[in-house]
N, C-alpha and C positions, 0 to 999 in steps of 0.2 A: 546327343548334342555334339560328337566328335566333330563336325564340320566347323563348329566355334571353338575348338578348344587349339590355342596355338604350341601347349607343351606336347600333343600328340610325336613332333617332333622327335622330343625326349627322346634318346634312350635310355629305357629303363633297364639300370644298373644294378648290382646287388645292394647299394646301399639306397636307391627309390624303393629298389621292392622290400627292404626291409620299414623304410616310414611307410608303404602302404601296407603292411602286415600291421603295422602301429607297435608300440612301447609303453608301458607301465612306469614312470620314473617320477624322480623326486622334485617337484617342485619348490624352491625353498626361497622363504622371503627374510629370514632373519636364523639367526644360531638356534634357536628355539622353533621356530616355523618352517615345518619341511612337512609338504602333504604330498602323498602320492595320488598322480594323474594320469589318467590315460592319455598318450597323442597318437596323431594318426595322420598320413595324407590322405587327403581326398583324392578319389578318380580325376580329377580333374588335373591332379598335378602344381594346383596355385594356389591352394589355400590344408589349414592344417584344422586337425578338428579334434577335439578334447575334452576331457568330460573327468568332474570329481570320481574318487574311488565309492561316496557315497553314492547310495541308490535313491534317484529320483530325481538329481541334481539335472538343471539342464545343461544339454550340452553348447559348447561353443566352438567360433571357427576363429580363424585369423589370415588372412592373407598372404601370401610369399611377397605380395606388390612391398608390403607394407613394412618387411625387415628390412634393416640399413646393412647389417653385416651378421658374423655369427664370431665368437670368441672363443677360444678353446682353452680351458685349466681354467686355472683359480685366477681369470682376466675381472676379478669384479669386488667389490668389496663385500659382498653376499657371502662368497663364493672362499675370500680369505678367508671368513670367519670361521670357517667351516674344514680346512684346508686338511687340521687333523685329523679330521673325520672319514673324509672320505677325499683317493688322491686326485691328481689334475687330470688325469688320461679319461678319468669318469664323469667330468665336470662341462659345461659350456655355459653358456652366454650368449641369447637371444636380443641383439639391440633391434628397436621399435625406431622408424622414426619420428621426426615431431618431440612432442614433450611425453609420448607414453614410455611407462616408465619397463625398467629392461624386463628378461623372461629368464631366471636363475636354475639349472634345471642338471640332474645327478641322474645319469644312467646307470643300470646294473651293471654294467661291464664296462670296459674299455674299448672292447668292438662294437659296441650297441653305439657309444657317444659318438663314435666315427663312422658309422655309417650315419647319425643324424647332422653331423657337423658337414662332412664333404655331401651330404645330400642337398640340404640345404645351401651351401653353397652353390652348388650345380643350378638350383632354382633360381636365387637369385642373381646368378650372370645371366643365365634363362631371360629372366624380365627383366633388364638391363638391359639386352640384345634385341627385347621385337622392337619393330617397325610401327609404325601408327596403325596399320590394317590389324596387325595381332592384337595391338593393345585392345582396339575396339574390339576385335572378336571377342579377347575375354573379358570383356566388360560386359558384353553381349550374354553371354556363356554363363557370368557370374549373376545378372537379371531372371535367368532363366532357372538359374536354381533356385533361388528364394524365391521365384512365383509359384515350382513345380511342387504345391505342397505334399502331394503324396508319393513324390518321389518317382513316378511312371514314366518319365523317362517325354511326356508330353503334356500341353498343356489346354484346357476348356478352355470358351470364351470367360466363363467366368475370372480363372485364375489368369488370363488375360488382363483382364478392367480392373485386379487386385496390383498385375504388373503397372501399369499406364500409371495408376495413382503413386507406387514405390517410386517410378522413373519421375515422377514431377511433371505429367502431364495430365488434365483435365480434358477428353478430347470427348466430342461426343459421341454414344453409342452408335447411333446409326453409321458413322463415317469410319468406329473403329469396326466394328462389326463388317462392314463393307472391305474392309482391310483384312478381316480375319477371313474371310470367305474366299478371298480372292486368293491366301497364300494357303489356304487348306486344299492343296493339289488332289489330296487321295479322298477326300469328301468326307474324312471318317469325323470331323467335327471336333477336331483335334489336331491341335499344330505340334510337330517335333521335327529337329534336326534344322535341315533346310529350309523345311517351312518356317521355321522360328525367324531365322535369317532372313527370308522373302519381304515375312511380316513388318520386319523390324528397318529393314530398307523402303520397302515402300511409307513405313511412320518416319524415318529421319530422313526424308527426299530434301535437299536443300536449293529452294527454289532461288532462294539468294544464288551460290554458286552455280544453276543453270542459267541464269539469267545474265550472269558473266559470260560462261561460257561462249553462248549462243553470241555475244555479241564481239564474238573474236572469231568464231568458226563458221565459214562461208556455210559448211553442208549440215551442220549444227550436230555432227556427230562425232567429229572428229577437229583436233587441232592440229593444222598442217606445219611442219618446223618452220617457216616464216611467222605464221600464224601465232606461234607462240612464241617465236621472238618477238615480234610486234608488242605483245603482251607485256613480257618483261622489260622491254625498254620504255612504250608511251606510259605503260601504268603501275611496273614496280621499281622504274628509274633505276635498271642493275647499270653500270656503269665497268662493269668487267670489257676487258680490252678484246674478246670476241665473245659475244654473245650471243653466237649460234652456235657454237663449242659448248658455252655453260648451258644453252636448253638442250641439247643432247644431252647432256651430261643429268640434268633434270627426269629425262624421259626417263633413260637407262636404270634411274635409279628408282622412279614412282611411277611408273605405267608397268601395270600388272597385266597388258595383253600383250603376250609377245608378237603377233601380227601388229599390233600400232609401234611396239618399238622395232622392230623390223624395217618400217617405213618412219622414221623418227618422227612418230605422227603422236598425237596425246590424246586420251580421250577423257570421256566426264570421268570415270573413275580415278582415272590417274591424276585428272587438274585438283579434283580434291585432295590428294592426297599429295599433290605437293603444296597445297596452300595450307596444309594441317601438319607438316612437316616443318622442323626447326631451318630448312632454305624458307617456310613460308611464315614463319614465324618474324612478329616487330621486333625480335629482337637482332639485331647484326650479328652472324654468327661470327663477323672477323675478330667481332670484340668479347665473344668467349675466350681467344685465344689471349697470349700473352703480348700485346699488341703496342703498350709502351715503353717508353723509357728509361730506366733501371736502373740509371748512372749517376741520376743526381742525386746530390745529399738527401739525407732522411727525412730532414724537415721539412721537404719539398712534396711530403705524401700525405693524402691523408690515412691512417692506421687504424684498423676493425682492431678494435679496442672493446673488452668485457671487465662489467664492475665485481666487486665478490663475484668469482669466478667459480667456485667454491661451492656457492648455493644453487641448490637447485630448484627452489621455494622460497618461501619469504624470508624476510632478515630479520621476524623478531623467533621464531620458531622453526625455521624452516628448516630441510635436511642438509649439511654439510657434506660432500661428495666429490672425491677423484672425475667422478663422472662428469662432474660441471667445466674441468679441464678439457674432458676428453669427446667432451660436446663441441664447447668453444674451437677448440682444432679442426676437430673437422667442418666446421662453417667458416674458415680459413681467420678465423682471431690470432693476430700478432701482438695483443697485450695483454698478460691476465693481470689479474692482480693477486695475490698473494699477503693475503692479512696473519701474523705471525704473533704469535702467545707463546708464555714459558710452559712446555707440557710435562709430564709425569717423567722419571728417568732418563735426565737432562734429553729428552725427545721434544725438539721445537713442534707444535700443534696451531692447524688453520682453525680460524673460527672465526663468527661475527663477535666479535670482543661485548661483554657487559650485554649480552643475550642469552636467551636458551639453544641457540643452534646447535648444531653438533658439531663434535670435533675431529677433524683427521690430523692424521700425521704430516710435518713438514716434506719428509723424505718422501713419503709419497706420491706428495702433489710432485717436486722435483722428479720420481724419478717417472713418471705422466709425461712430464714436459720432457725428459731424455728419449720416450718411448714413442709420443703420436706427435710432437712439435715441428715434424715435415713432412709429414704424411700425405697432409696438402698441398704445401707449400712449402718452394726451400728459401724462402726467403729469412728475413729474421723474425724473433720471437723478445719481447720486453718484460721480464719480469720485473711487474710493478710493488715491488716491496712496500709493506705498512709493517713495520719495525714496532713491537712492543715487549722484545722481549732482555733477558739480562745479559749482562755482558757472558757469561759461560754460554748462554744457549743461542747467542747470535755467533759464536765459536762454533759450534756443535751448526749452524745452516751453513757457516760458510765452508764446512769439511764439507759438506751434504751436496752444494753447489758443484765443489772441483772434485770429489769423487763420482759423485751420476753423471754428471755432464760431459767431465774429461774437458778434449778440445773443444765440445762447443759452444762452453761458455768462452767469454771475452773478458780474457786476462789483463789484457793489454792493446793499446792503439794496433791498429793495423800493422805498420813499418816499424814499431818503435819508438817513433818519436812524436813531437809535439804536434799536430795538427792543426790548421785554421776553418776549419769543419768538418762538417757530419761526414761520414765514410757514406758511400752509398747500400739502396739494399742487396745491389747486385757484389758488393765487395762484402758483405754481410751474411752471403747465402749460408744454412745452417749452421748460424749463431745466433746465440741468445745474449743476450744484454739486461743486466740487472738495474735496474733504478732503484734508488734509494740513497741514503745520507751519504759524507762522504766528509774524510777529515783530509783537511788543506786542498792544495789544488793540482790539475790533471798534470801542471809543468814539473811540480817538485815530488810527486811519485814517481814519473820516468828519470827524472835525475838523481834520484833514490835520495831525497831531500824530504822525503814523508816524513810523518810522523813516528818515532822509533820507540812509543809507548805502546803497551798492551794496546790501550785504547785510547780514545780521543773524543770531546765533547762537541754536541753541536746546540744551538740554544733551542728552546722550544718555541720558537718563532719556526723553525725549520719543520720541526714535528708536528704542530698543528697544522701547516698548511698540507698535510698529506692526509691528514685523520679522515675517514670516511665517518665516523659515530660521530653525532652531535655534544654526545653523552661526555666523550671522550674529549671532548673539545674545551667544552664548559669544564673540565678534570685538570686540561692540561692547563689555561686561561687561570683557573686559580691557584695555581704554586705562583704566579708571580714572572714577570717578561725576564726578569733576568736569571732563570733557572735554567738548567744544562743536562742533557740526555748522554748518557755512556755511550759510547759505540767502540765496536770491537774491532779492532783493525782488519784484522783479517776478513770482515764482511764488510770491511767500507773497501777494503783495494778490490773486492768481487765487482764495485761501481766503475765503469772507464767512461762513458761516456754521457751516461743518464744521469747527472745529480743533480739529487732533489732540494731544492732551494726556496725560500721564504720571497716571496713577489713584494716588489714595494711601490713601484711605478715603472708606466713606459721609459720616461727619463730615466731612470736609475737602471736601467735595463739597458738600454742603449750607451749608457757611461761607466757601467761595471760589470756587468756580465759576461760570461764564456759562452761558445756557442753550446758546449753540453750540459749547460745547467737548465735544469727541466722545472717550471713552475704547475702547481694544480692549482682548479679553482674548482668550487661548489656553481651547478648551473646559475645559483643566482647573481654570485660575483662574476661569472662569467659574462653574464645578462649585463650587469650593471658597465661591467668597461667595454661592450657592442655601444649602449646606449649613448655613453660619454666622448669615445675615442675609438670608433670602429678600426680607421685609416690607420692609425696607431699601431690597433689588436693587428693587422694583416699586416703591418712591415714586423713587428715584433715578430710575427709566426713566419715568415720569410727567413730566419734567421734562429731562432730558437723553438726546442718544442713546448708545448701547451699540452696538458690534459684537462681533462674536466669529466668531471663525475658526476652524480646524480646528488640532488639535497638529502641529508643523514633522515630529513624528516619521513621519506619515503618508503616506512616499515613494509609496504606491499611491495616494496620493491618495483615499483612504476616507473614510468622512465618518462625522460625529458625529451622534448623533439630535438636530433643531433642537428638537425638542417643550419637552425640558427649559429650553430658553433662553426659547422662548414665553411657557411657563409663567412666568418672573421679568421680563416685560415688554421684554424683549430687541429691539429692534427690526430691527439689524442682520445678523440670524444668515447667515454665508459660509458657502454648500457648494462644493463642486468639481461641478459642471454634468455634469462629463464624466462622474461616474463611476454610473452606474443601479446602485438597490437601494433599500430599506427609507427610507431618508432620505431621497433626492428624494422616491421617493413623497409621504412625509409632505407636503414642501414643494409637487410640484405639487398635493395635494389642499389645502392652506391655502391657496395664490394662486389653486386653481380656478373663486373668487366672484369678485363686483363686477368684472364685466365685464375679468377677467384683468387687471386693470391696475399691479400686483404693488405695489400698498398693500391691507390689510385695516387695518379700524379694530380697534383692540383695544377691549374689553371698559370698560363702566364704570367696574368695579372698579380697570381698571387703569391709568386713565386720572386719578387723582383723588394730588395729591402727599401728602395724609393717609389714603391708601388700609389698610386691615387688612388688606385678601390677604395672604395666605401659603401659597403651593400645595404647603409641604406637612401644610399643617392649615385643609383649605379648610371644614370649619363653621364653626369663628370667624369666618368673614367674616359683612358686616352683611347682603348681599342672597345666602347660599347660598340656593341652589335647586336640588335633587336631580332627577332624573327617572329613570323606567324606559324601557328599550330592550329591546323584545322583537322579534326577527326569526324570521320562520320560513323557513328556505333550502326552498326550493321543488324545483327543478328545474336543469340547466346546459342549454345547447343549442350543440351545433358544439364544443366546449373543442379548444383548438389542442392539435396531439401537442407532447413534448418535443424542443426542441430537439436535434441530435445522438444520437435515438434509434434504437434499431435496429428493422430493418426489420420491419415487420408486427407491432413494438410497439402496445399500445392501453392507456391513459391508465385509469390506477385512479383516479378525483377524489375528494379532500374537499373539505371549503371550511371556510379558517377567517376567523373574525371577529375583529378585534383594536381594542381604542379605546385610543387615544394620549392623552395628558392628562395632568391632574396625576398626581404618583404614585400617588394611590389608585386613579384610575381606570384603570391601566395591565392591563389581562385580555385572554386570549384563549379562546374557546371555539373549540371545532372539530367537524366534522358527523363521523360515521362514511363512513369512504372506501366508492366503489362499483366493484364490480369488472368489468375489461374493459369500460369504458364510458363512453368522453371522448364522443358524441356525441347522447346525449339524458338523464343520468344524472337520477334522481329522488331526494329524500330528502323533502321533507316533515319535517323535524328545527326543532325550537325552540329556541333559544338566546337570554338574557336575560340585560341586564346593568343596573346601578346604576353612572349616570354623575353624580360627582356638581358636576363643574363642566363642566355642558355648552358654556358660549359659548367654552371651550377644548379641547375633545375634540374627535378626527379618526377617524376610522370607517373602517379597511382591511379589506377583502375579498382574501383572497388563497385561489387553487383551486393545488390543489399534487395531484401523480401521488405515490399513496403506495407506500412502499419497506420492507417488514417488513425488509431487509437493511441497508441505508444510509438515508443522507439524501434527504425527499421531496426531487422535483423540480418546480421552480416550473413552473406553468403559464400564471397570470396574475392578474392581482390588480385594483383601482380603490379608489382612499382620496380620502373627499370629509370637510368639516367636517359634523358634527352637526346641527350649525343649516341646515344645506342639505338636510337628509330630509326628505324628501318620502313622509308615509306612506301604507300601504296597498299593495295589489299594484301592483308595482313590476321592471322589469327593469333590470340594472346589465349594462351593457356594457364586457368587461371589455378591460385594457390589457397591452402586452405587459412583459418587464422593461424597457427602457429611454420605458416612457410613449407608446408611439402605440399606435394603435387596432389589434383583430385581428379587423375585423368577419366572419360575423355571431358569434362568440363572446359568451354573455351567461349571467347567472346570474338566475333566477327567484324572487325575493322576498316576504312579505308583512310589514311594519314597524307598529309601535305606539310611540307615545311620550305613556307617563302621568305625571301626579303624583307620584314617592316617598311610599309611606306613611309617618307618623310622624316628618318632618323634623323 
């Protein structure tokens, strides 16, 4: 099967041919739980294979697609625990992506873990670097092993009609058999290598993209460089200032014959692969890049913001972890939260307070955010402080703070002195900003007019309104409104520009507040002042920031739809990271522009403190602008089976379309599902919708197996903002529930966005 396999590339180094020789090492899930496992690459170079020390265990594999990175020493809290035992040079750290959990793992030497660390690494830039042709090959390559059960290197029709049913397709015998015969070149009744390939091209011929073609290409074999300008301008609306420069540029890059790029001609191979290509992709690749604004105040953005940041599981039981930092970072989160308890040997300790969770250390989480907090992005980072601990151990966080952090935490205003707003995040690049309580105010710290006690009191009006536990609430509620929280000076002057403040109304807000005083609300008080005083919520968030968290009552840690916060200029809106569904989605398709850097500028409208927005009467506003969205779902290719289905199950797909938005805009349409056929299904189906405040609408694609008995079953979905469509034919590569990729799974597009008549 070398002709499918894209690592042949490789060179194999001493440290590949030591993983294909394999290792004996220590697997270890706790201080107490350390088994020894065999690993090994596979020949194939992209997936790893391993197996108990016990005898009979069965063996298992793992993918190279599938690692996020690899971590070398004691990068783990597994891995601390253990630290005396055995040193760092013998230690790594396997990160998975998605929510599987990491691979903890103790080689017998210090050269063994280094040829698995820079091996591994080698693979994973490896797949990070193919092209769409490679990815399919091993995807290809990777079908063929799980059909080849006895391993011979070729495959019967039988072990054929086992593959069609694994790939989510139902096709009939006779048509696949007429398929198998045709690609059994040498007659011996037995497909391998090439012929696998032949086979596998003539079952994914996509009649949809020849049927383009042909109708752009005079001799129907070729696309001539007008010819496929033509294309780009009447049907993917490129608006680049030559655009016989960008289709060269096109060819050069996906036309695999060098005779058609020679004569900068394009053929069907190559038109697929740039329409499966990220230039062919709905999403604008301008708006991957860093593409906005940077210079306005803070409050001007909206902030990928994570609730207990901490957990990686639920909040009445769930595991407390560094990890959950060091997730949130790299999905580009600019706010954690940091919940603080008095822990053992004045050591401040995270936790979900009056729970069973576990506990980490303060310093820890701190020195996470010292270690990955730019990794992604150098923008800023808010540590959202929930304060419960005593005045000595709120001493002992703010030593924690200005010793890990150094410069990057935010000592003090930018220039010195007193500001009349938010600094922006471009004058913010790698700084961090602590929110939380604060004694007196930002004028009479710079003038050194503070507070000149140990400490200073704030009332518990201030401290309940940040409380994420309900528990906690009801605890603080009954001492009595006029009872007083200690704070330690030294962790209140760590506050310069975030302090956390007791909300009392828009009025009182408008007639006493600073711009850096930061109010929370519980989604449902959230909810209640959209319902009341929308117009209100949007000039208040024009001017101060807002968080908002999830209700205490949410033990599974579930999350709230952030849309509706958006929509009221919300900037701080907390989810729980851990928990995949409908709401991340939302969120990773809002953070998925401006170069991931987990700020989006909000909209004019909402940026302006005498704004008329009101989302839920968005005509009234001064600059409404309607538009129409017409999509036509095309075609699926590859749709992954359902998770936990049963065997020789195949995928009924629909696909529906949903836009997030203001309330009016909130619809879903849905295609008519196709039967027995996750593996090439066709609709050809139009679905149109009236968006009518686009610079705020999100556009979910979700492919669900449908179930006349019960509830469909998710199959994958992709939500990007509106303003990132990219019209005309179009492929959307779709994601799995918890947000990474399930290549080649994708859904086949055509998009239009006109004028609203009659605005």
């Amino acid at each position: 099967m070398a002709s499918a396999r894209p690592n042949v590339r490789l060179q194999v180094d001493e440290n590949l041919q030591s993983m294909l020789t394999g290792s004996l090492m220590r697997k270890v899930k706790s201080r107490s739980w350390k088994r020894q496992r065999y690993f090994r690459l596979q020949e194939d170079c992209m997936s790893i294979w391993y197996k108990s020390k016990k005898t009979g265990n069965p063996k298992s594999t793992f993918s190279i697609s599938d690692i996020e990175t690899v971590r070398e020493g004691h990068q783990s809290e597994v891995l601390q625990s253990i630290a005396e035992e055995f040193t760092p040079d013998r230690c790594f750290t396997v990160v998975f992506r998605g929510r599987r959990g990491n691979l903890d793992l103790v080689a017998d030497s210090a050269q063994e873990a280094d040829h698995w660390i820079r091996g591994l690494r080698k693979l994973i830039e490896s797949v990070e670097n193919m092209d769409q042709k490679e990815k399919l090959d091993q995807w290809i390559s990777d079908w063929f092993y799980k059909a080849d059960k006895n391993k011979d290197g070729r495959m019967n029709f039988k072990e054929v009609r086992n593959l069609l049913k694994m790939m989510n397709v139902n096709m009939n015998e006779d048509h696949s058999l007429r398929l198998f015969k045709m690609a059994d070149k040498s007659l011996s009744g037995t497909l391998e290598g090439d012929e696998f390939v032949l086979f596998y091209k003539a079952l994914t011929q996509r009649d949809d993209i020849h049927r383009l073609f042909n109708e752009f290409s005079k001799d129907r074999k070729k696309l001539a460089l007008l010819e496929f300008v033509d294309f780009l301008k009447q049907e993917q609306l490129e608006q680049k200032e030559n655009v016989e420069q960008f289709a060269m540029d096109l060819i050069a890059r996906y036309e695999p014959s060098e005779t058609a790029r020679k004569l900068h001609a394009m053929t069907l191979d190559g038109f697929l692969m740039y329409l499966c290509s990220p230039d062919g992709s709905i999403f604008n690749p301008e708006h991957e890049l860093l593409y906005q604004d940077m210079s306005q105040p803070l409050c001007h953005y909206f902030i990928s913001s994570s609730h207990n940041t901490y957990l990686i599981e639920d909040q009445l039981r769930g595991h407390s972890s560094v990890e959950g930092y060091i997730r949130a970072f790299k999905k580009g989160c600019r706010c954690v939260e940091v919940d603080c308890w008095d822990g053992p040997n004045l050591e401040p300790i995270v936790y979900h307070g009056h729970t069973l969770t576990s506990k980490i250390f303060f310093k820890d989480v701190i020195s996470v955010v010292n270690k990955y907090a730019f990794r992604v992005s150098d923008f800023p980072v808010i540590l959202s402080i929930e304060n419960h601990c005593s005045i000595e151990q709120q001493t002992v966080m703010a030593h924690h703070l200005q010793n890990i952090l150094g410069d990057k935490l935010v000592k003090s205003t930018i220039d010195g002195k007193v500001p009349s707003r938010f600094p922006s995040p471009e004058e913010l690049k790698c700084k961090v900003l602590v929110k939380g309580k604060w004694i007196g105010k930002l004028e009479d710290c710079l003038n050194g007019q503070g507070e000149d006690q140990y400490t200073g009191e704030v009332t518990d009006e201030d401290e309940v309104a940040e409380m994420d536990d309900e528990n906690v609430k009801n605890e603080m509620k009954r001492k009595g409104k006029g009872s007083k929280q200690s704070l330690a000076k030294e962790l209140s002057d760590s506050v310069i520009y975030c302090k956390s403040v007791h909300f009392n109304s828009f009025q009182h807000s408008r007639t006493h507040y600073k711009f850096y005083e930061v109010s929370s609300f519980t989604e449902s008080k959230a909810r209640k002042l959209i319902r009341e005083s929308a117009n209100e919520f949007v000039r208040h968030n024009a001017w101060q920031l807002t968080r908002v968290y999830p209700s205490g009552f949410r033990t599974d840690s579930s999350n709230f739809s952030p849309q509706e916060m958006w929509n009221a200029g919300c900037q701080i809106v907390a989810l729980n990271f851990q928990t995949a569904g409908e709401e991340m989605d939302l969120k990773d398709g809002m953070f998925s522009r401006n170069a991931r850097c987990g700020f989006v500028l909000k909209p004019s409208f909402m940026r302006e403190v005498e704004s008329n927005f009101d989302p839920e009467h968005p005509r009234d506003t001064a600059d409404y602008h309607p538009l129409n969205l017409t999509i036509q779902v095309i075609s699926g290719q590859q749709l992954p089976k359902v998770a936990n289905s049963k065997e020789g199950s195949i995928v009924d797909p629909l696909v529906r379309v949903e836009i997030h938005g203001v309330p009016m805009d909130n619809v879903k349409q849905e295609t008519k599902y196709i039967d027995n056929n996750g593996f090439n299904p066709v609709w050809y189906e139009t679905l149109t919708f009236l968006v009518h405040v686009p610079d705020l609408a999100l556009v979910r694609f979700v492919v669900e197996d449908y179930d006349l008995a019960s509830k469909n079953d998710f199959v994958g979905q992709y939500t990007l903002p509106f303003s990132t469509i990219k019209e005309g034919y179009r492929h959307i590569h779709l994601l799995s529930k918890d947000g990474t990729g399930i290549p080649p799974s994708s859904l086949f597009v055509h998009t239009r966005i006109t004028e609203a008549a009659g605005r």
